[in-house]
N, CA, C and O of each residue as an XYZ file, in Angstrom:
588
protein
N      20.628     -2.060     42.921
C      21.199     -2.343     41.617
C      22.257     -1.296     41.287
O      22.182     -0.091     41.528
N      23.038     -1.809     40.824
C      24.179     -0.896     40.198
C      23.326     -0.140     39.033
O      22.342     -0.568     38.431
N      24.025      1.172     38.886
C      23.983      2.295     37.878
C      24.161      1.586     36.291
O      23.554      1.983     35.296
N      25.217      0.363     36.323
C      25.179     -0.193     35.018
C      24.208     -0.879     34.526
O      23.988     -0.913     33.315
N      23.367     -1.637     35.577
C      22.277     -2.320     35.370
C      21.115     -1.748     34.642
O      20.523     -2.091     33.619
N      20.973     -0.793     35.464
C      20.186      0.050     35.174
C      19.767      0.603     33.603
O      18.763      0.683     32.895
N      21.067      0.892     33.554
C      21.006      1.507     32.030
C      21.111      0.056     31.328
O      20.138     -0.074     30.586
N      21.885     -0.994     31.303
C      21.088     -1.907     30.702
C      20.107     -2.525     30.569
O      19.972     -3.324     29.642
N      19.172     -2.294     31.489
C      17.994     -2.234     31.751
C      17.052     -1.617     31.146
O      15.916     -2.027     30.912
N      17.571     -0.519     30.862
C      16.764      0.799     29.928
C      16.884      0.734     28.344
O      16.094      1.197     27.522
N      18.170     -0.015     28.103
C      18.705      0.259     26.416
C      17.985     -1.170     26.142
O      17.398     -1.273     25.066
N      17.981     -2.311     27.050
C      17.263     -3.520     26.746
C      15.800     -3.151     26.453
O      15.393     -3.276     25.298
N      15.130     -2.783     27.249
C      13.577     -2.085     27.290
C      13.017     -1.373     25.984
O      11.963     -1.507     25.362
N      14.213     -0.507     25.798
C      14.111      0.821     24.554
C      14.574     -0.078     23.261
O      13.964      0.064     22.201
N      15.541     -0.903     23.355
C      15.355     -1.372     21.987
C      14.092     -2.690     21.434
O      13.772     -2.907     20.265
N      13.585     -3.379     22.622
C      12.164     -4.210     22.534
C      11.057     -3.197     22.139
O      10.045     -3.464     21.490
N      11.299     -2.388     22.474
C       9.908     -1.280     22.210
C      10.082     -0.735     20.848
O       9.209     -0.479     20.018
N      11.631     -0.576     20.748
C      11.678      0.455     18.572
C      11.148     -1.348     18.112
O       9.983     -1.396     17.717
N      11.643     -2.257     18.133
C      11.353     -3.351     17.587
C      10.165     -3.816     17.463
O      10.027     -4.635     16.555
N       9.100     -3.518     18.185
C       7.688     -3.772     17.921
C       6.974     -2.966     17.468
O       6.028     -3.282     16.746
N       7.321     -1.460     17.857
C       7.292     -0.524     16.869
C       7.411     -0.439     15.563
O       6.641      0.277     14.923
N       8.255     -1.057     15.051
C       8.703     -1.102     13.909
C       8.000     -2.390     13.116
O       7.844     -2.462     11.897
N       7.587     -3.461     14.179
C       7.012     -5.178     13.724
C       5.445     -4.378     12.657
O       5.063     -4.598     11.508
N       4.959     -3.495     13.689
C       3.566     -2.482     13.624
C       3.589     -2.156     12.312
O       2.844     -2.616     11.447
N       4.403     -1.401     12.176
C       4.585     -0.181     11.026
C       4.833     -0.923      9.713
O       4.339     -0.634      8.623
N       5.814     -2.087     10.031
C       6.203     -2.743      8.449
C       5.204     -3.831      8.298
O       5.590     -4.789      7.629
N       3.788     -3.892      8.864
C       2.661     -5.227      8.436
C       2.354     -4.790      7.171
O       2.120     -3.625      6.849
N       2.363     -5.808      6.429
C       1.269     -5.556      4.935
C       0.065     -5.053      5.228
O      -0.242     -5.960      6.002
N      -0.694     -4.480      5.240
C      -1.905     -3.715      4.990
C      -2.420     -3.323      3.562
O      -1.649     -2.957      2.674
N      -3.406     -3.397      3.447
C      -3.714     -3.397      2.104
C      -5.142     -1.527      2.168
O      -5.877     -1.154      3.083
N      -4.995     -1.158      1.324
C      -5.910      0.076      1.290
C      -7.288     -0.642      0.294
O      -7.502     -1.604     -0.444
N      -7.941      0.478      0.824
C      -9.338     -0.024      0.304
C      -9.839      0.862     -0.904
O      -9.289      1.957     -1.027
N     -10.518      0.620     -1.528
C     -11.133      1.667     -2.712
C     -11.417      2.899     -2.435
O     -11.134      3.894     -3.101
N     -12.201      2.810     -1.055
C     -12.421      4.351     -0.839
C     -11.441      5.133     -0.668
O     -11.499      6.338     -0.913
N     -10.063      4.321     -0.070
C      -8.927      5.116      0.330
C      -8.451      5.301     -0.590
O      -7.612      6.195     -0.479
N      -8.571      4.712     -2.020
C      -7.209      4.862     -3.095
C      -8.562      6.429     -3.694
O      -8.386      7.624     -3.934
N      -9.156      5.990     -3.702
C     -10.076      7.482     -4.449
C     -10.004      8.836     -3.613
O      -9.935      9.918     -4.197
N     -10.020      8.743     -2.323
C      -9.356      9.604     -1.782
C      -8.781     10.456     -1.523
O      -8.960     11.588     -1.071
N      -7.418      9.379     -2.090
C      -5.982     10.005     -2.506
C      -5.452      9.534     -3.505
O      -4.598      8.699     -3.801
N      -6.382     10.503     -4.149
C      -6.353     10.293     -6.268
C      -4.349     10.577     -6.319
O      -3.763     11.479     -5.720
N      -3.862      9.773     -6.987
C      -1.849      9.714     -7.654
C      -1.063      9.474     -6.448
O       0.133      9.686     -6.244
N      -2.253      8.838     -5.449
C      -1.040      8.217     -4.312
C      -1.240      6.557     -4.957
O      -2.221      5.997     -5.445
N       0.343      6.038     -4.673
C       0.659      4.649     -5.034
C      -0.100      3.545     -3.911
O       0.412      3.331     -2.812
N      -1.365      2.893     -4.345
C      -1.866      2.418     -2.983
C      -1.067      0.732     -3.954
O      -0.535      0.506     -5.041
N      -1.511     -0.184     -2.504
C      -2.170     -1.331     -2.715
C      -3.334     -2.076     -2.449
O      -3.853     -1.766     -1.377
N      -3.855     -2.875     -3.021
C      -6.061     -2.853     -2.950
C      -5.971     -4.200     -2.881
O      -5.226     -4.922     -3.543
N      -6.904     -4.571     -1.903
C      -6.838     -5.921     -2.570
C      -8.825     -5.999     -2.614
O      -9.706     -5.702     -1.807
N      -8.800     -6.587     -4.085
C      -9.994     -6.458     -4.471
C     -10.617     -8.089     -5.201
O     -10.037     -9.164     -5.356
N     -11.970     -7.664     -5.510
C     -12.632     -9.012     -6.382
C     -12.861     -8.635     -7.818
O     -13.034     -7.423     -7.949
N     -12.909     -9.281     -8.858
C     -13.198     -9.022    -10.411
C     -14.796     -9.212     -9.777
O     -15.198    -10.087     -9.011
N     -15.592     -7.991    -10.422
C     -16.962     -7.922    -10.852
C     -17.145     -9.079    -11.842
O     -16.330     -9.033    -12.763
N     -17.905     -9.983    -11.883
C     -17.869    -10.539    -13.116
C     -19.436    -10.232    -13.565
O     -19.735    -11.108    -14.377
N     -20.211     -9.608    -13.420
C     -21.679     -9.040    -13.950
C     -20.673     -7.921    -14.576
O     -21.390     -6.945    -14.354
N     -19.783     -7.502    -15.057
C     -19.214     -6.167    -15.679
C     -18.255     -6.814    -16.811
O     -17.524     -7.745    -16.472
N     -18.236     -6.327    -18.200
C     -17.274     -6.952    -18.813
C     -15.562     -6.851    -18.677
O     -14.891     -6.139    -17.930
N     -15.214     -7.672    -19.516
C     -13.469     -7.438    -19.425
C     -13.877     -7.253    -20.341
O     -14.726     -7.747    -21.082
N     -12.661     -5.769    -20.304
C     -12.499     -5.474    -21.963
C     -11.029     -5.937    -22.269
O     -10.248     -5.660    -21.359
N     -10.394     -6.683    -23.519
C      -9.684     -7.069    -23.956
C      -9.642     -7.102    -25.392
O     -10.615     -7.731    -25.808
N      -9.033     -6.753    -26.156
C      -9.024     -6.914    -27.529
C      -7.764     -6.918    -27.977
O      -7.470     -5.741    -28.187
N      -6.558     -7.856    -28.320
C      -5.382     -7.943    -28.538
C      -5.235     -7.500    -30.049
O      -4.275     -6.795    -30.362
N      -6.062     -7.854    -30.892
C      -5.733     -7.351    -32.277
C      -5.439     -5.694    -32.341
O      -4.498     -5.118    -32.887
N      -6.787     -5.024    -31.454
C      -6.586     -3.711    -31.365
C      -5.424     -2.715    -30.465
O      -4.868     -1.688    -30.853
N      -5.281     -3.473    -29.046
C      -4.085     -3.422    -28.546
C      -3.772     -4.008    -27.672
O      -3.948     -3.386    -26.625
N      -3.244     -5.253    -27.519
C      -2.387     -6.503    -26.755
C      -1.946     -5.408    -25.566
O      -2.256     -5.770    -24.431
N      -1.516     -4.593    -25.635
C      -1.259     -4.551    -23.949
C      -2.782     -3.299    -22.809
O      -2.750     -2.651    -21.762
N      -3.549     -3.520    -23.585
C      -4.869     -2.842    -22.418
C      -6.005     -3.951    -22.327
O      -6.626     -4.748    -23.031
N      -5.896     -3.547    -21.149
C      -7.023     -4.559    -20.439
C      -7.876     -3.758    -19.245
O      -7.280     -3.283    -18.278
N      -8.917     -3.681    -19.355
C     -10.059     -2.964    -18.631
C     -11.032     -4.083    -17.941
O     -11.371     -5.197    -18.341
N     -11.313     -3.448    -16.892
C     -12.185     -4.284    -16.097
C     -12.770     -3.946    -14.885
O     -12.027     -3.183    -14.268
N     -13.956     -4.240    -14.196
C     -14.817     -3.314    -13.502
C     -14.236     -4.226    -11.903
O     -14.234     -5.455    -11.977
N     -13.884     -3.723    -10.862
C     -13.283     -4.200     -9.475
C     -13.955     -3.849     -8.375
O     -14.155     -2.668     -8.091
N     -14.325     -4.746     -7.726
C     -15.160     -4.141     -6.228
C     -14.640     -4.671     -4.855
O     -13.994     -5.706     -4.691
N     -15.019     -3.815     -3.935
C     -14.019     -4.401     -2.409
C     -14.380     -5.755     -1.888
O     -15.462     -6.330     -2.000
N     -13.330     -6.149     -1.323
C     -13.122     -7.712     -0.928
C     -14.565     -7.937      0.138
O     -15.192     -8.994      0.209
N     -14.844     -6.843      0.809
C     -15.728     -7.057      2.261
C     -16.903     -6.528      1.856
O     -17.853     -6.781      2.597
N     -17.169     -5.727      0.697
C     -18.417     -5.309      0.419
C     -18.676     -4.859     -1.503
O     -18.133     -3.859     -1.974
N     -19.174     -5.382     -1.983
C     -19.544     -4.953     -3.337
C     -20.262     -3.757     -3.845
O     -20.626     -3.569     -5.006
N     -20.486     -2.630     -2.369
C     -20.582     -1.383     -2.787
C     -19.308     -0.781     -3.212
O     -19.668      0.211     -3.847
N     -18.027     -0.818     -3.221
C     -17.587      0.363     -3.367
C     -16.777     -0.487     -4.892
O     -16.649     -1.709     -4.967
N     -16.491      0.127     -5.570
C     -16.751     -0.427     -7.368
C     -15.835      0.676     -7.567
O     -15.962      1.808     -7.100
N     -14.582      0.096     -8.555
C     -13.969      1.058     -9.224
C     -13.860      0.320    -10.488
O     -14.251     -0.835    -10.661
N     -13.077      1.376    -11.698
C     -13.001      0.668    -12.963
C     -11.554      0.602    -13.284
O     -10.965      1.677    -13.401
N     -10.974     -0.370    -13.423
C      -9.205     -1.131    -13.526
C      -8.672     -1.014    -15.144
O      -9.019     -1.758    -16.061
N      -7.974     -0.162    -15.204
C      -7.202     -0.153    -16.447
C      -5.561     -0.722    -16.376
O      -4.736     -0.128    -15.683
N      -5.256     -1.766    -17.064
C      -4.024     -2.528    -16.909
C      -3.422     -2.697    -18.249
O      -3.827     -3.389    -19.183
N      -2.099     -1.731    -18.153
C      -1.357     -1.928    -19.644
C      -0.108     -2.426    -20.197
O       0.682     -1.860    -20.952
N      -0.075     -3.577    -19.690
C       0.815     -4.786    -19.497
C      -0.073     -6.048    -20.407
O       0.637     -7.019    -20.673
N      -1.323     -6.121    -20.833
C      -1.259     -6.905    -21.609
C      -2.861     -7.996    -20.330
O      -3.492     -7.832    -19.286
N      -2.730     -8.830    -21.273
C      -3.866    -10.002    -20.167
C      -2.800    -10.563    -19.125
O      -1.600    -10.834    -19.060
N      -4.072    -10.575    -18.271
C      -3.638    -11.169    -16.651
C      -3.986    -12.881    -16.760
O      -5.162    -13.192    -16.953
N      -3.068    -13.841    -16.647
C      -3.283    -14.815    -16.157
C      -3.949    -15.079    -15.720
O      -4.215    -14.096    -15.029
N      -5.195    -16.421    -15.305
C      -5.773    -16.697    -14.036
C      -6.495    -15.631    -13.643
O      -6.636    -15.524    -12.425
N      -7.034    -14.742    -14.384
C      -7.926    -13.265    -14.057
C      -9.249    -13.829    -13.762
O      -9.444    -13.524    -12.586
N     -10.449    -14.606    -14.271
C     -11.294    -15.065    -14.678
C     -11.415    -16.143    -13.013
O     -12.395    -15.969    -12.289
N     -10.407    -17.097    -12.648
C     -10.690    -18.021    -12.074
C     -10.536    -17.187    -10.344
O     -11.287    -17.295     -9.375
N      -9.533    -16.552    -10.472
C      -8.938    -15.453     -8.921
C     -10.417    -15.362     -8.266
O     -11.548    -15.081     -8.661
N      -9.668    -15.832     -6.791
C     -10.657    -15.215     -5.695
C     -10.167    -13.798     -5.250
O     -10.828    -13.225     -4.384
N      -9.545    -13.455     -5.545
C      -8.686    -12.059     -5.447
C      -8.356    -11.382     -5.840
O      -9.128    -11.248     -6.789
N      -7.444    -10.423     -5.937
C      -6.549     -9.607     -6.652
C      -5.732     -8.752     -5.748
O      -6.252     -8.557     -4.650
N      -4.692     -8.255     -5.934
C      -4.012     -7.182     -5.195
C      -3.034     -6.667     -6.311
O      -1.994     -6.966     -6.899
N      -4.385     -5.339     -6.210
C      -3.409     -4.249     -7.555
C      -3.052     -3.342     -6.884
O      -3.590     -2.922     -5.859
N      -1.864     -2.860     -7.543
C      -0.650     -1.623     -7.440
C      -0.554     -0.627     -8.440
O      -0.218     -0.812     -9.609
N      -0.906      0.558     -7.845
C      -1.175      1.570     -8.945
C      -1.467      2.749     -7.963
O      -1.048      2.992     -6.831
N      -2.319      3.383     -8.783
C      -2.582      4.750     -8.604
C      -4.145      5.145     -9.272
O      -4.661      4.784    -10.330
N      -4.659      6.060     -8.156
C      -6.230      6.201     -8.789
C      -6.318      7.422     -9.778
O      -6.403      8.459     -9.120
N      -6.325      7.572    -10.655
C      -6.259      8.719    -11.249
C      -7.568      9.293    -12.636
O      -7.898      8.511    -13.528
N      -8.133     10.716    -12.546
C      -8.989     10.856    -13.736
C     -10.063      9.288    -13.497
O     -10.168      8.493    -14.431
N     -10.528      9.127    -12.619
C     -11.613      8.534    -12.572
C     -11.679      6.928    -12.288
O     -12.722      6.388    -11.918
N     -10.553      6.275    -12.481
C      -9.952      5.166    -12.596
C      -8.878      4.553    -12.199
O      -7.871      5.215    -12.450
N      -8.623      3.312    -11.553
C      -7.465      2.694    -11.235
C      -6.657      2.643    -12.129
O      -6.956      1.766    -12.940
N      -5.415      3.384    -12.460
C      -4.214      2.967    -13.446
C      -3.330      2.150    -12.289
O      -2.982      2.598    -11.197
N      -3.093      0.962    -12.781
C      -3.272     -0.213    -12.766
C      -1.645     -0.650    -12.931
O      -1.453     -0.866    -14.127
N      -0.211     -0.889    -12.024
C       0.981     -1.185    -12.830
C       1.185     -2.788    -12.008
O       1.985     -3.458    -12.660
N       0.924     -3.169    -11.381
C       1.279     -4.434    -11.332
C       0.177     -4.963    -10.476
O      -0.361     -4.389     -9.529
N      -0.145     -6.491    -11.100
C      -1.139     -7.394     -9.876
C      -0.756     -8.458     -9.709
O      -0.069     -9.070    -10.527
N      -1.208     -8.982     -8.375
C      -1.101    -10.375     -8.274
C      -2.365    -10.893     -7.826
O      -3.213    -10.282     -7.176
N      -2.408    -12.070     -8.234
C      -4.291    -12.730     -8.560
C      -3.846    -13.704     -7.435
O      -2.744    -14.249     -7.378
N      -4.670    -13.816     -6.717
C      -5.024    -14.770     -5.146
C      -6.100    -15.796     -5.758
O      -7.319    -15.626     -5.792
N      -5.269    -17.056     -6.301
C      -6.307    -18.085     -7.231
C      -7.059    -19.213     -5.822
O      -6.512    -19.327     -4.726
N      -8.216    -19.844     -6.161
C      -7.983    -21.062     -5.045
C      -7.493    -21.648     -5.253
O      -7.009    -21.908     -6.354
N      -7.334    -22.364     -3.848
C      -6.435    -23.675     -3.642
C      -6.845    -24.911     -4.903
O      -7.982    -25.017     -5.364
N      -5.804    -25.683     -5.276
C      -6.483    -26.669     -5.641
C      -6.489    -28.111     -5.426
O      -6.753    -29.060     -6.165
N      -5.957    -27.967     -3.648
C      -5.549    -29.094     -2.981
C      -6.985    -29.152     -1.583
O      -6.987    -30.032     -0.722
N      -8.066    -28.041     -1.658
C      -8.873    -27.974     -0.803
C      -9.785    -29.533     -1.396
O      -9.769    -30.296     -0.430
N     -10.294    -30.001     -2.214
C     -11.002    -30.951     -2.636
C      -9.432    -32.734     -2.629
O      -9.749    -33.880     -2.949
N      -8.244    -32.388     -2.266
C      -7.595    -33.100     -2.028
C      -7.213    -33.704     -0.481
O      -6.915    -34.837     -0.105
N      -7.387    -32.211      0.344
C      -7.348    -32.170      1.237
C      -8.398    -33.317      1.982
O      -8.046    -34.325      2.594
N      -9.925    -32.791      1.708
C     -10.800    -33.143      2.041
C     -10.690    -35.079      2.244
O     -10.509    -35.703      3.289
N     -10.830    -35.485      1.180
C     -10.263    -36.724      0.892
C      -9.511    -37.837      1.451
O      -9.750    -39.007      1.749
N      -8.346    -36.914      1.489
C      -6.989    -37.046      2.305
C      -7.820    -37.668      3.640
O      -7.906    -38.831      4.035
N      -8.414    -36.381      4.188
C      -9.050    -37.047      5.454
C      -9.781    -37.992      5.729
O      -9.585    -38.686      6.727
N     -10.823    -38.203      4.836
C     -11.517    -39.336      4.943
C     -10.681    -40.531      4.811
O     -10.797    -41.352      5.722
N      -9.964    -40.764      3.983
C      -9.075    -41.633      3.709
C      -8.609    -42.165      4.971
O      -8.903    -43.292      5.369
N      -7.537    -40.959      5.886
C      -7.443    -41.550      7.514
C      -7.865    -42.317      8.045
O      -7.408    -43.404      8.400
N      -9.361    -41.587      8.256
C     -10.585    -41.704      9.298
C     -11.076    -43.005      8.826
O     -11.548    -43.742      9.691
N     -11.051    -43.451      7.535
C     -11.238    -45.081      7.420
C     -10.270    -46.174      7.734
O     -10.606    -47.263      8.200
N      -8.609    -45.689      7.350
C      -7.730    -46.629      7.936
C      -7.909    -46.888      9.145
O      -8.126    -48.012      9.598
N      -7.829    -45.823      9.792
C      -7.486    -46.175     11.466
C      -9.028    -46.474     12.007
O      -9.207    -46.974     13.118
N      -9.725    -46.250     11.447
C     -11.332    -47.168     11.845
C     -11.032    -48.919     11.804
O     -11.545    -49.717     12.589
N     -10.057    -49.277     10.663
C     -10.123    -50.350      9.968
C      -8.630    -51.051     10.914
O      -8.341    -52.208     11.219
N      -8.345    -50.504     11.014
C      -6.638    -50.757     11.487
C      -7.309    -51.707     13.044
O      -8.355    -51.446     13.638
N      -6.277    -52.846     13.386
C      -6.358    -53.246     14.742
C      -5.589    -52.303     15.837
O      -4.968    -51.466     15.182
N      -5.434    -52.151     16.862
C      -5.424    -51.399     17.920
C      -3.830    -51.890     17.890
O      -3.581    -52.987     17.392
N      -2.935    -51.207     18.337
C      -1.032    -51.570     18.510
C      -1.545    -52.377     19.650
O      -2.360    -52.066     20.519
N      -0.783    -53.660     19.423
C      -0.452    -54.846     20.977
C       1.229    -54.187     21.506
O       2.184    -53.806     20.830
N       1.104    -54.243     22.403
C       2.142    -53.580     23.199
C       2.950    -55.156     24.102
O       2.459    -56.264     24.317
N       4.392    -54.566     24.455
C       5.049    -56.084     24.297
C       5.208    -55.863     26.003
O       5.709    -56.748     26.696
């Protein structure tokens, strides 16, 4: 092989490798409770479940933008933190199979600056259906005659 090959050979190689390198490094990953307590005023992201045996606290007369509420990890309901959010009520808080809050753990508690609620589907009971529906046409259907 020529000397040019070569090195194109090498800069081809070396730039597939920063590129998957890099595929690695930029995945969403989400941190876990233990990690945001951890590293109490680092900016994590969590993705967690609403406790619902714990109250929401909400009271808009007293102040429309705090909202408190007790949060536990997606994979295990030991590790429990308490969510302070001061933006006001969360949409769809109540119904969410999820959550993924953005904040910071601080003085004992999640301070809390932006979430997004992971609701269910509400095409899974459409879905379902859908199929049966098929599975009876083409039960019912005559077979294609071919010419």
């Amino acid at each position: 092989m020529k000397k040019i090959h070569i090195v194109l050979l090498v800069l081809i190689s070396g730039a597939i490798a920063y590129l998957i390198s890099s595929f690695k490094f930029a995945s969403s990953t989400y941190d876990s409770i233990a990690e945001a307590k951890a590293n109490p005023g680092k900016f994590v992201h969590i993705a967690v479940r609403l406790d619902t045996l714990a109250p929401v606290v909400y009271d808009p007369i007293k102040d429309a933008n705090f909202l408190s509420f007790q949060a536990m990890g997606v994979d295990s309901a030991d590790q429990k933190m308490q969510v302070i959010y001061r933006k006001g009520e969360i949409p769809n808080l109540m119904i969410s199979e999820r959550l993924v809050l953005k904040g910071k753990y601080e003085n004992g508690h999640f301070e809390c600056k932006d979430v997004q609620t992971k609701c269910p589907s509400k095409y899974k009971d459409d879905m379902k259906a859908a199929e049966k529906n098929v599975q009876k046409t083409t039960e019912q259907s005559e077979p294609a005659k071919t010419l």
